[in-house]
N, CA and C of each residue as an Amber inpcrd file, in Angstrom:
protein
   240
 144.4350000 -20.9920000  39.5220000 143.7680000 -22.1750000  39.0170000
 143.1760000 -21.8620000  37.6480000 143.3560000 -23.0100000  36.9580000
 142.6530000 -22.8390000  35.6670000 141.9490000 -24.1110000  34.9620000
 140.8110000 -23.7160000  34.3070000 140.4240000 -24.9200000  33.8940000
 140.6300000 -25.1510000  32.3760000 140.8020000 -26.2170000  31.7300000
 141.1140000 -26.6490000  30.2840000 139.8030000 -27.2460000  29.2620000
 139.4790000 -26.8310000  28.9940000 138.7010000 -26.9470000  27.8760000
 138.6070000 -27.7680000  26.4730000 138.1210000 -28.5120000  26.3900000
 138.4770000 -29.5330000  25.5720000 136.9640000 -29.6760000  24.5850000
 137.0640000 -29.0480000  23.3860000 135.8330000 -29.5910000  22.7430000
 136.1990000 -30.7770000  21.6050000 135.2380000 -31.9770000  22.1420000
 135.4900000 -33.3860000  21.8320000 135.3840000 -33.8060000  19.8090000
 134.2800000 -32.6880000  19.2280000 134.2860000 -32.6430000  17.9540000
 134.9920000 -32.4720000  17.3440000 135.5320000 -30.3270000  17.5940000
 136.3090000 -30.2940000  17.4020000 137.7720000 -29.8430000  17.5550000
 137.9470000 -30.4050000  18.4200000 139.2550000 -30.7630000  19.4360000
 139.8330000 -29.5140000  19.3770000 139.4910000 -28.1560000  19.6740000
 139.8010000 -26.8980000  20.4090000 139.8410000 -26.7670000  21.5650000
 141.0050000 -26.1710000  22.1270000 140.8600000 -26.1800000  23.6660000
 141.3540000 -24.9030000  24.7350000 140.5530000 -24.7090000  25.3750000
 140.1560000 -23.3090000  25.6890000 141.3030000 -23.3440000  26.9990000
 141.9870000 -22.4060000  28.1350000 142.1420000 -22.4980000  29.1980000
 141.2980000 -21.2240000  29.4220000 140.7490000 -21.3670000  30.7530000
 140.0400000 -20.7110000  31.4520000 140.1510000 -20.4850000  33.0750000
 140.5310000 -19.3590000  33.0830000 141.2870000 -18.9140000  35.0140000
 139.7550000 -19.0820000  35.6400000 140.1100000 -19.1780000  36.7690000
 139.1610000 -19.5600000  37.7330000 139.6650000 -18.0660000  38.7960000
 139.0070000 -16.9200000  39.1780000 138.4260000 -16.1020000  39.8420000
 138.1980000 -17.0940000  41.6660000 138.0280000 -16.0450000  42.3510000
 137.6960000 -16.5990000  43.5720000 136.0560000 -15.9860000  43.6200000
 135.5700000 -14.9180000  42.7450000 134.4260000 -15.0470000  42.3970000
 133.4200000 -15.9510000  41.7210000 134.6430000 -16.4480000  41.0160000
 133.5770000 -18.1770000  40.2930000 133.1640000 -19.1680000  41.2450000
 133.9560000 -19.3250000  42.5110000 133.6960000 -20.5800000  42.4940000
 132.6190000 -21.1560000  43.2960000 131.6990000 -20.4300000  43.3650000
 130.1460000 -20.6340000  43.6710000 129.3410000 -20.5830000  42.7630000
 130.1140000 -20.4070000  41.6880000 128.8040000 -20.2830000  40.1420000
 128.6970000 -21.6030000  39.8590000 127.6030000 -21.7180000  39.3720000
 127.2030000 -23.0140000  38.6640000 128.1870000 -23.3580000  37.1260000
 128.5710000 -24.3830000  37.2390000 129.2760000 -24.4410000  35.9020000
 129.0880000 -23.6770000  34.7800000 127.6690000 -24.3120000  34.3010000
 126.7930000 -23.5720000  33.2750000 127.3540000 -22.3710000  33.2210000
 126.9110000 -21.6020000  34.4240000 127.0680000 -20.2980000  34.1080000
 128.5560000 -19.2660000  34.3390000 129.4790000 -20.1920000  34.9790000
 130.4240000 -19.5910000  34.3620000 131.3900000 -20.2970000  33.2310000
 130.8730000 -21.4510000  32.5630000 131.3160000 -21.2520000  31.1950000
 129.9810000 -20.6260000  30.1580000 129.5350000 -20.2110000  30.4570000
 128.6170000 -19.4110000  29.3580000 129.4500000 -17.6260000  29.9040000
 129.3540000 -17.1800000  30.9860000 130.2690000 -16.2050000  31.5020000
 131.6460000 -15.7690000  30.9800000 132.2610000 -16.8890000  30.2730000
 133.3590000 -17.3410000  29.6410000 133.2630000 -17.3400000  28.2200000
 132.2400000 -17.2940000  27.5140000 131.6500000 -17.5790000  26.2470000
 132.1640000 -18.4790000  25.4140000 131.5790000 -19.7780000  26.2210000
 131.9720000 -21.5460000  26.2010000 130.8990000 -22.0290000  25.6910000
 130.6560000 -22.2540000  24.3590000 128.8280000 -22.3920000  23.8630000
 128.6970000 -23.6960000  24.6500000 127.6980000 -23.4740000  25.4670000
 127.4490000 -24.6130000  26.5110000 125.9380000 -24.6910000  25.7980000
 124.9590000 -25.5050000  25.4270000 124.1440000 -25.8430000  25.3770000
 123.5700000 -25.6630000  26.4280000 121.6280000 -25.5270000  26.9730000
 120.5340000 -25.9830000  27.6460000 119.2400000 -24.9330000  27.3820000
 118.5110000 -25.9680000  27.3720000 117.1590000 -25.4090000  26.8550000
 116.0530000 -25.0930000  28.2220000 116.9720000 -25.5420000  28.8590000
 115.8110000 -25.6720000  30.7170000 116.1810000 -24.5170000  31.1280000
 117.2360000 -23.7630000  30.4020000 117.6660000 -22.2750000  31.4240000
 118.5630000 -22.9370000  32.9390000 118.6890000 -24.2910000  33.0570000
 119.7000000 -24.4530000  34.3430000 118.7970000 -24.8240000  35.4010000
 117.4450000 -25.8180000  35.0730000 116.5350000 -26.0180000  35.7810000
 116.9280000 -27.7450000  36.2270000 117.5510000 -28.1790000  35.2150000
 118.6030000 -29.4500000  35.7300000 117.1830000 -30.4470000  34.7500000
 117.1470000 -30.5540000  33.9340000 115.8340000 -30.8710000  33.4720000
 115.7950000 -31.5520000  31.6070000 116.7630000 -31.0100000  31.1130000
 117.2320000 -31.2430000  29.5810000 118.2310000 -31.7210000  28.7390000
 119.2580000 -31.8550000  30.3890000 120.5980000 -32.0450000  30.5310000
 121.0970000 -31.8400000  28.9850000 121.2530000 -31.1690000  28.6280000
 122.1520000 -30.7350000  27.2350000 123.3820000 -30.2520000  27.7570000
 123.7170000 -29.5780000  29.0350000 124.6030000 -28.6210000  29.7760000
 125.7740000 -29.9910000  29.7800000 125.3640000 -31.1910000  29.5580000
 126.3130000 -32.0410000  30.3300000 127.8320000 -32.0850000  29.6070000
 128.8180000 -31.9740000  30.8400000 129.9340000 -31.7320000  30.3320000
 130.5290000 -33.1210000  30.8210000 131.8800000 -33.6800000  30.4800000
 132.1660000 -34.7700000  30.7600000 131.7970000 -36.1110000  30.7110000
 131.0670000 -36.0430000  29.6620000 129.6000000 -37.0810000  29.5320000
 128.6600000 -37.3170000  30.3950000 128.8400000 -36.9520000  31.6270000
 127.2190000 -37.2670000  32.3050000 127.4160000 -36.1980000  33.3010000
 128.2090000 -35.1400000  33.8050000 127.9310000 -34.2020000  34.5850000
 126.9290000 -33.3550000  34.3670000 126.2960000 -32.8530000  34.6200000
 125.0520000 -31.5060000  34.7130000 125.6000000 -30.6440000  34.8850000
 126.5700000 -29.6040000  34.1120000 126.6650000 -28.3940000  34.8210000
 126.1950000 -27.4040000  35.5410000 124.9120000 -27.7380000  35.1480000
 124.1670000 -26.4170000  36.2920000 123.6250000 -27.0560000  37.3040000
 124.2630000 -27.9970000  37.5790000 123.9770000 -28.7210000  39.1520000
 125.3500000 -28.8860000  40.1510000 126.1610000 -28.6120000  38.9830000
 127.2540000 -28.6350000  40.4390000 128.2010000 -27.2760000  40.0900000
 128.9100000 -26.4760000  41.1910000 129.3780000 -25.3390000  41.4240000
 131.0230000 -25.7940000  40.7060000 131.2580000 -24.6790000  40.1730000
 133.2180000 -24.4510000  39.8310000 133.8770000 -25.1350000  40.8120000
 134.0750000 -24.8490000  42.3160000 134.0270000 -25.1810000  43.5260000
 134.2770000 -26.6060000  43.5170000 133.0350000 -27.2810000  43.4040000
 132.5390000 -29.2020000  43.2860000 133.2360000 -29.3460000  42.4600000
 133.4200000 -28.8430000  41.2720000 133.6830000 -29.7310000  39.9730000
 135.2280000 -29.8800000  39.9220000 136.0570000 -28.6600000  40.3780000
 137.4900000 -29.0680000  40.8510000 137.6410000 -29.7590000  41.7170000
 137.1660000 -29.5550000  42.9500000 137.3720000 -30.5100000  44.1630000
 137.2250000 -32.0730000  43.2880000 135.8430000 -32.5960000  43.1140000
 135.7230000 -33.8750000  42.7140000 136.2250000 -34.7190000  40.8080000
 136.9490000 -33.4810000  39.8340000 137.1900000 -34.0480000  38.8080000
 138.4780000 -33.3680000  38.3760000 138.6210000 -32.3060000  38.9970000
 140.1410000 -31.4350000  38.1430000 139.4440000 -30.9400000  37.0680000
 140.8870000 -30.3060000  36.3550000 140.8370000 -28.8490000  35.2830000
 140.4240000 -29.4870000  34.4080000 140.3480000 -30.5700000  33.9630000
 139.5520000 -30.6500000  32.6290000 138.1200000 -31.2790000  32.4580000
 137.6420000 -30.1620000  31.2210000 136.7090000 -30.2150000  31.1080000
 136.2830000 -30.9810000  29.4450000 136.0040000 -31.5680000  29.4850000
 135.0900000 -31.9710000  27.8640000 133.4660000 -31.7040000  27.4690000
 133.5570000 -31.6840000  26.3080000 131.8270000 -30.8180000  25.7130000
 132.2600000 -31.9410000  24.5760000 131.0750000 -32.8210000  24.1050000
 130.9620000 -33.4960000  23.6230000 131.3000000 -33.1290000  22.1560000
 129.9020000 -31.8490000  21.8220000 129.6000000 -31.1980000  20.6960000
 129.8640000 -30.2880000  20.5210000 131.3650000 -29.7830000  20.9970000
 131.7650000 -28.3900000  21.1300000 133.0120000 -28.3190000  20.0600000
């Protein structure tokens, strides 16, 4: 499995394998793990939402895991 990466500014796009160790990480932190400049100023406290990927997801509220199950491999960053 892999996820696709899509930064919406400027339209670079990353693929990124998915581990069977990821997929309990919080988004956030395994695209920062990935060195995916993910924005958040809360540290992943769910609180500043800057993390948000896809326009309104929270990454550090839902797991690698969730985010395939409920959206598939791609991912968008607004300001990335």
């Amino acid at each position: 499995m892999q996820f696709q990466v899509t930064g919406k500014c400027s339209g670079k796009t990353y693929k990124l394998a998915i581990a069977e160790q990821d997929l309990n990480k919080t988004m956030l932190n395994f695209l920062r793990e990935k060195e995916i400049g993910i924005a958040s100023s809360c540290r992943g406290e769910k609180v500043c939402h800057l993390c948000a990927i896809n326009s309104d997801i929270l990454s550090c509220a839902i797991t690698v895991k969730d985010f395939w199950q409920q959206h598939g491999p791609n991912i968008i960053i607004d300001y990335l």
